[in-house]
VEXTIKE-999864 format. One line per field, with one value per residue (C-alpha): residue number from 1; x, y, z. Coordinates in Angstrom, 1 decimal. Each point is the difference from the previous one (the first is absolute). Layout:
lumdren = [NUM|...]
east = [X|...]
north = [Y|...]
up = [Z|...]
***
This chain:
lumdren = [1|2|3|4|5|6|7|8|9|10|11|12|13|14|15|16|17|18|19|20|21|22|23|24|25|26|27|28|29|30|31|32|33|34|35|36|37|38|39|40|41|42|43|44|45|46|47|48|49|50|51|52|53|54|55|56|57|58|59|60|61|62|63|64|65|66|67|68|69|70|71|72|73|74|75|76|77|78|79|80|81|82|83|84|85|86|87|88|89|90|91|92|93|94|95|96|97|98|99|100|101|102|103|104|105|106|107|108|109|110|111|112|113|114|115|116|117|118|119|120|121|122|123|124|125|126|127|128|129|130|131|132|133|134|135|136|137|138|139|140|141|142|143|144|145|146|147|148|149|150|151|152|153|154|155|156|157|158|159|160|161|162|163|164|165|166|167|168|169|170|171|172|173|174|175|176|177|178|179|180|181|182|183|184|185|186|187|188|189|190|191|192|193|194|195|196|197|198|199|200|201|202|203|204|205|206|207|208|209|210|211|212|213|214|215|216|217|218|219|220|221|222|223|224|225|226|227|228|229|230|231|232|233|234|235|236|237|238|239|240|241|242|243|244|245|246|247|248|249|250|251|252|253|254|255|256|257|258|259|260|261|262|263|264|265|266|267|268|269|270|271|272|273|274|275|276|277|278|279|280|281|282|283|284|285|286|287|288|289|290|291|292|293|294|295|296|297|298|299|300|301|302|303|304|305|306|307|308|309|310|311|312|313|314|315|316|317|318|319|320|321|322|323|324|325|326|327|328|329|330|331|332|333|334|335|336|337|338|339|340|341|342|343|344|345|346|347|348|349|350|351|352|353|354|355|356|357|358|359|360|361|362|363|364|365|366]
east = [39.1|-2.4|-1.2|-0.2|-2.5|-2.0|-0.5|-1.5|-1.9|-2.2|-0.8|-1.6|-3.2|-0.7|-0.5|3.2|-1.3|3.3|-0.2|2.7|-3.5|-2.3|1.9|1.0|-3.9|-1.1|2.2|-0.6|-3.2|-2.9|-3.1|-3.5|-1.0|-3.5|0.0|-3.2|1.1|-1.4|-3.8|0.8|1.8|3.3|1.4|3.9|2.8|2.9|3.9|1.3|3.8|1.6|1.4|-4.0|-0.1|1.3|-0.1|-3.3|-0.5|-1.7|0.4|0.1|1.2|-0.5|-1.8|-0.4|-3.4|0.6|-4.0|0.7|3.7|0.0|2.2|-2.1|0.5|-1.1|0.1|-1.3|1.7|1.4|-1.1|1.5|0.1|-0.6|-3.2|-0.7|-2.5|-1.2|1.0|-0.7|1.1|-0.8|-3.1|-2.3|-0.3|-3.7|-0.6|-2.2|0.4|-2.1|-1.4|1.0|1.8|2.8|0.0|1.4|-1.5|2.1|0.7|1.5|-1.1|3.7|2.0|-3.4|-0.1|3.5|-1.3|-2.8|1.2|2.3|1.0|2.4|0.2|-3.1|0.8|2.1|1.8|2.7|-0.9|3.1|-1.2|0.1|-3.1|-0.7|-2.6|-2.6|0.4|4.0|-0.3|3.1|-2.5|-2.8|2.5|2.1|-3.7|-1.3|2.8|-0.3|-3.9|0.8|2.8|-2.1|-2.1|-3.1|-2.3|-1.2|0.4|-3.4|0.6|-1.2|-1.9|-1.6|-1.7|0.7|0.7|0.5|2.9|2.5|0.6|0.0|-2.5|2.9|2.8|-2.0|0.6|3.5|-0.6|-2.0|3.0|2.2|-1.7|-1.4|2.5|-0.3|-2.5|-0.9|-3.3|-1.2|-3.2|-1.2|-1.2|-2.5|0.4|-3.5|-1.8|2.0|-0.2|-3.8|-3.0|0.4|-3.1|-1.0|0.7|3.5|1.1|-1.8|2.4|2.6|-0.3|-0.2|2.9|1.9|-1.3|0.8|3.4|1.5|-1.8|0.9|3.3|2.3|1.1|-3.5|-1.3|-2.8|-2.5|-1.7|0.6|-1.4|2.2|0.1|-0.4|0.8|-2.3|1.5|-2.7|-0.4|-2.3|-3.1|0.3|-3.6|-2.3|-0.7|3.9|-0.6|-3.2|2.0|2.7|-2.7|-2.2|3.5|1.6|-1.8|3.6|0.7|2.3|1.3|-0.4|1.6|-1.6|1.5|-2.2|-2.0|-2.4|-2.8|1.6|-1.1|-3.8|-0.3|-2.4|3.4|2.8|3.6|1.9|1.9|0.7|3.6|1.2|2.4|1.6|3.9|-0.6|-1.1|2.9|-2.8|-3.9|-1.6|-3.3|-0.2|-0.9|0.8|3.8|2.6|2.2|3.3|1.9|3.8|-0.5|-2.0|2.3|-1.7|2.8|-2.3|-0.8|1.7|0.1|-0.8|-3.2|1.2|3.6|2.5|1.4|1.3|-0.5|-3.8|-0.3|1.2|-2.4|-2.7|1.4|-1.0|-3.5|-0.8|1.3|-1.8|-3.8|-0.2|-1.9|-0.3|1.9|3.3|0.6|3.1|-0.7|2.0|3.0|1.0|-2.2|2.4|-1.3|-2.1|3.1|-1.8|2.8|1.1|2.2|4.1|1.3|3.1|-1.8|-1.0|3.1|1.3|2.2|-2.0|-0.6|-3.9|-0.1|-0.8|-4.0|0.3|2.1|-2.3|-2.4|2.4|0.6|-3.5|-2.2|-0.2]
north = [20.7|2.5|1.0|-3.8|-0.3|3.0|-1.1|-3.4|1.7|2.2|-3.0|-1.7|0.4|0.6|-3.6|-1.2|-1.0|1.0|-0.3|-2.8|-1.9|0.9|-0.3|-3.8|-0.8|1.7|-2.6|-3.0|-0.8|0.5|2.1|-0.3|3.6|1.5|3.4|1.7|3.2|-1.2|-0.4|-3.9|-0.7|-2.0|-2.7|-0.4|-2.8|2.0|-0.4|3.0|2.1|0.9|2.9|1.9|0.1|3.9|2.7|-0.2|-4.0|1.0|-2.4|1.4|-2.0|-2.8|-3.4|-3.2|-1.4|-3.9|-0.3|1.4|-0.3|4.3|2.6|2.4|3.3|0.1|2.6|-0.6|0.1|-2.6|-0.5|-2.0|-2.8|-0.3|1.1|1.6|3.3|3.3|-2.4|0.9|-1.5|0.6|1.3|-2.2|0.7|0.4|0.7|-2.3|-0.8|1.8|-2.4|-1.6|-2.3|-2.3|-3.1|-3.6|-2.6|-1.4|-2.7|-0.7|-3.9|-0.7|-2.3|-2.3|0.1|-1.3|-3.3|-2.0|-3.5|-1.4|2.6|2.9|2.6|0.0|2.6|-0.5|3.6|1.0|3.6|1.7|0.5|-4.0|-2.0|2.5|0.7|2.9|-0.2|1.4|4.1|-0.5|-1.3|2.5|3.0|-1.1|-0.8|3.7|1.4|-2.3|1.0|3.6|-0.6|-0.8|2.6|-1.5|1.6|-2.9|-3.7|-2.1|-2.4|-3.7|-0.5|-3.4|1.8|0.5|-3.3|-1.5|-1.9|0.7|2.6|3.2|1.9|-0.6|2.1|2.5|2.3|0.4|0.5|3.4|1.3|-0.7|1.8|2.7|3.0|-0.6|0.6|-3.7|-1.9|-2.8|-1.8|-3.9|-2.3|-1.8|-3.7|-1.4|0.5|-1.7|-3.5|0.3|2.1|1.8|1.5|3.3|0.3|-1.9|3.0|2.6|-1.2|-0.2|3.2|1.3|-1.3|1.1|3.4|0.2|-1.6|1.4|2.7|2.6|-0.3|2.2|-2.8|-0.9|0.7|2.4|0.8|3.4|-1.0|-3.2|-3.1|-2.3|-4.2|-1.9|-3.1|-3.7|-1.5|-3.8|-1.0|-0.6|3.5|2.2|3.2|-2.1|1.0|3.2|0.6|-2.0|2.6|2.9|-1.2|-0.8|4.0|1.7|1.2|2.2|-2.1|0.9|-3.9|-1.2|-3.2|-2.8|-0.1|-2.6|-0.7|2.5|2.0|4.0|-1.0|-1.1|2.5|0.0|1.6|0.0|3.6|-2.0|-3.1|-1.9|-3.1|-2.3|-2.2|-0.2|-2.1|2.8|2.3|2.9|0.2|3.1|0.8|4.1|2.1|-1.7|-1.8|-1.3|-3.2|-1.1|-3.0|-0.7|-3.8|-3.5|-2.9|-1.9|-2.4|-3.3|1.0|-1.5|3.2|3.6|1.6|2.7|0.3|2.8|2.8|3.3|1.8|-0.7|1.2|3.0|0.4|-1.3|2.8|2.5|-1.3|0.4|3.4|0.6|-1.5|2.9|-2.5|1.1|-3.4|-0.7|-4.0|-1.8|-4.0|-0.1|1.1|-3.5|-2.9|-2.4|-2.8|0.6|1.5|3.8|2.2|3.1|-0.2|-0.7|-3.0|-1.6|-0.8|3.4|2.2|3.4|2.6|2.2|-3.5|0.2|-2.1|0.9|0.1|2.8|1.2|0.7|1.1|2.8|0.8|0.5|0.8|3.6]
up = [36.6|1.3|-3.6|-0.5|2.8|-0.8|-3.5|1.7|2.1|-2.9|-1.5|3.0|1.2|3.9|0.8|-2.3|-3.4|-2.1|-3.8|0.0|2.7|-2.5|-3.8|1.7|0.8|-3.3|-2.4|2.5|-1.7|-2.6|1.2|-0.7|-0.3|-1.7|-1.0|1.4|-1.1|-3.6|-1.0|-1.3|3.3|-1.7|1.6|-0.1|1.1|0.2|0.0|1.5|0.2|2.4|-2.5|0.3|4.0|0.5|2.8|2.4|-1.2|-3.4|-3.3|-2.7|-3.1|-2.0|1.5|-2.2|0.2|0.2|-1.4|-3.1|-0.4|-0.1|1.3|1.1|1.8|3.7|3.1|3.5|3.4|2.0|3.3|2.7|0.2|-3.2|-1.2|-3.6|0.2|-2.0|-2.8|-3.5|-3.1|-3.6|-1.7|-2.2|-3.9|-0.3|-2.9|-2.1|-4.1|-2.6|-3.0|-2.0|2.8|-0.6|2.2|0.0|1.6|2.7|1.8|3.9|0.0|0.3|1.2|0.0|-3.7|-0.9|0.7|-2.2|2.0|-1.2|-2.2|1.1|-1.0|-2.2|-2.1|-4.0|1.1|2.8|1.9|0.5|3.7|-0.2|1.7|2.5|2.9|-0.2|3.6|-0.4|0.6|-2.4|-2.7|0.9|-0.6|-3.4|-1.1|0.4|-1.7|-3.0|-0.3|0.5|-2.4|-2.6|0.5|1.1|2.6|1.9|0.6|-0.3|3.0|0.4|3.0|1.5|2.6|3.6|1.0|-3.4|-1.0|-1.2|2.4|-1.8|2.4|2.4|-2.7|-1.1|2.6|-0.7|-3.6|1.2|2.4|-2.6|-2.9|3.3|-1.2|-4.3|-2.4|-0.3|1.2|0.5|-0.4|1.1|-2.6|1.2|-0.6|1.5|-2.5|-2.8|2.1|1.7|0.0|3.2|1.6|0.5|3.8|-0.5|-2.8|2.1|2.9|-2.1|-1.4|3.9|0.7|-2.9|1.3|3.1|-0.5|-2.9|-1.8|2.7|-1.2|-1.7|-2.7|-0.8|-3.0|-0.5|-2.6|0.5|4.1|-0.9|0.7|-2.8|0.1|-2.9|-0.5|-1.6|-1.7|-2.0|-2.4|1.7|0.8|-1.4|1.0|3.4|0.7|-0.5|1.6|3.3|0.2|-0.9|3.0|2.4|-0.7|2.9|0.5|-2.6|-1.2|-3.9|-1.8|-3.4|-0.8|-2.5|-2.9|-1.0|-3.5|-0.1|3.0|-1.7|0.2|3.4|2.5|2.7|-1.3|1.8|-0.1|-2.6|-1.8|-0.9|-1.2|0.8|-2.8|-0.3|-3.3|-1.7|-0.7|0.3|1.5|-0.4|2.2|-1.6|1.4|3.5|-0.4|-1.8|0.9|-1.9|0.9|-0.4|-0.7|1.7|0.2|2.9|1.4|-0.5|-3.4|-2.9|-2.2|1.0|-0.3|-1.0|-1.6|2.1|-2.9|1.2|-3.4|0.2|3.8|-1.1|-2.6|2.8|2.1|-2.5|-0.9|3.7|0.5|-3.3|1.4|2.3|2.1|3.7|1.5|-2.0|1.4|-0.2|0.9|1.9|2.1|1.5|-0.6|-0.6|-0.2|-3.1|-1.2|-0.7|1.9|-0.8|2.9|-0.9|-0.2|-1.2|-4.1|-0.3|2.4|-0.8|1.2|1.8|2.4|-0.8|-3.1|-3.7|0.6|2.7|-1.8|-3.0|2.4|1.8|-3.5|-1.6|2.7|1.5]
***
């Protein structure tokens, strides 16, 4: 009995926070905790065990981060009545990718886009993660280990702007602290410009934003410490575009524009050019990029655009690891609707779980 009570008493603190106090407060809830012992100052929403509390109130073990469906490894200590300090959790990769770059262009409009009233779901194919919502952390997670299963370096991501709709300003946060401790990055497509002419001062703000937002981040990606936008473009697009985002970049910003007709001779020139045309099986822009596209079989569309055939996107594979351009494109990782994803589904599943075009990515690319 004595040796019982002694044995309570060295785990009590002088004003009678026991372990049992503190492991039951720990695992009573999820805490909001941002690690300010890092440059990038992370943000968590933790699930925590009562198996990492030990001797003097100090976790240290594994946490699962409900933003990004990740166990991670944390330490801090455990104050009474229940406060989190010293914490510290895991570094950042930041390291940045080297050219040529291998990126798909990605998209978090989802569940919005399941539904072309009265249609649902408007897409001809079935994801194997079913008609899901980039909002899910789920989602977010099984996503960056697809694209980092297939070997790609960074996802090109479609943005609406801040308050656009759909929402994706809103999600892209979690697709950073998701990819925070890999190798992959991400950059924002900008949509604007493919729908209206925005002005100078509303891509100058935009750019700010962008900024100040997101390229401080670990998961953003860089060129030569530049961060990079990608540009949509239609068909009215011509040098005026260009000399727009040339006049708008007070920020440093690195810009790849979609090309247009007569696009090399213009006086403003973007850091580089790319297309966007999943009807093509390949676009080449050399020296600048290289796109490939799995298939378009729009869901409204009577025939496909473009015809799906596994033996050529291996040979289209090939060709763009052979072009040595500087962006290697895939269009695109999940646009269902036009039918253009590499992601799995149930037409196209394999073993591995990632489907039979990732899988010839994983395969071919280095």
């Amino acid at each position: 009995m004595a040796a019982a009570l002694l044995s309570v008493l060295a785990l009590a603190s002088p004003h009678g926070w026991t372990l049992a106090h503190a492991r039951h407060a720990l695992t009573g809830r999820t805490y909001a905790v941002t690690d300010t012992s890092q440059p990038d100052r992370p943000r968590y929403e933790l699930k925590l065990s009562a198996r990492g509390l030990h001797k003097g109130f100090v976790y240290d073990g594994n946490a699962v981060d409900t933003l990004t469906d990740t166990t991670i490894r944390v330490r801090f200590t455990f104050k009474r009545p229940g406060r989190i300090v010293a914490f510290r959790g895991p570094a950042a990769d930041t390291t940045q990718p080297a050219f040529p770059i291998r990126a798909a262009f990605y998209y978090a409009w989802y569940p919005e886009a399941w539904w072309r009233d009265p249609v649902f779901p408007y897409s001809l194919y079935h994801p194997t993660l079913d008609y899901y919502s980039a909002a899910d952390a789920r989602i977010v997670r099984d996503h960056t280990d697809a694209l980092r299963y297939a070997h790609l370096q960074a996802g090109i991501y479609s943005w609406w702007g801040e308050d656009g709709y759909p929402p994706t300003d809103l999600r892209f946060a979690r697709y950073l602290a998701a990819a925070r401790t890999t190798p992959l990055r991400w950059a924002l497509y900008y949509e604007r410009e493919g729908y209206a002419d925005p002005s100078v001062d509303r891509i100058r703000a935009d750019l700010e934003y962008i900024r100040d937002t997101y390229a401080s981040r670990p998961a953003y990606l860089k060129v030569d410490g530049r961060f990079v936008v990608y540009v949509y473009g239609d068909a009215s697009d011509n040098c005026d575009t260009a000399a727009r985002w040339r006049d708008a970049n007070t920020v440093g910003a690195y810009i790849v524009l979609k090309a247009f007709a007569g696009f090399r001779d213009c006086a403003a020139q973007p850091d580089a050019w790319h297309e966007y045309s999943a009807a093509l099986p390949e676009y080449e822009l050399l020296p600048d990029s290289f796109m490939i596209a799995p298939g378009f079989d729009e869901r409204s569309e009577a025939a496909p655009r473009l015809p799906r055939d596994l033996p050529r996107w291996r040979a289209d594979v090939t060709d763009m690891l052979a072009s040595n351009a500087r962006w290697q494109l895939i269009l695109s990782f999940n646009e269902w609707p036009e039918g253009t994803s590499v992601e799995s589904a149930r037409e196209w599943a394999s073993p591995s779980g990632y489907g039979a075009y990732l899988d010839t990515l994983h395969e071919l690319l280095p």
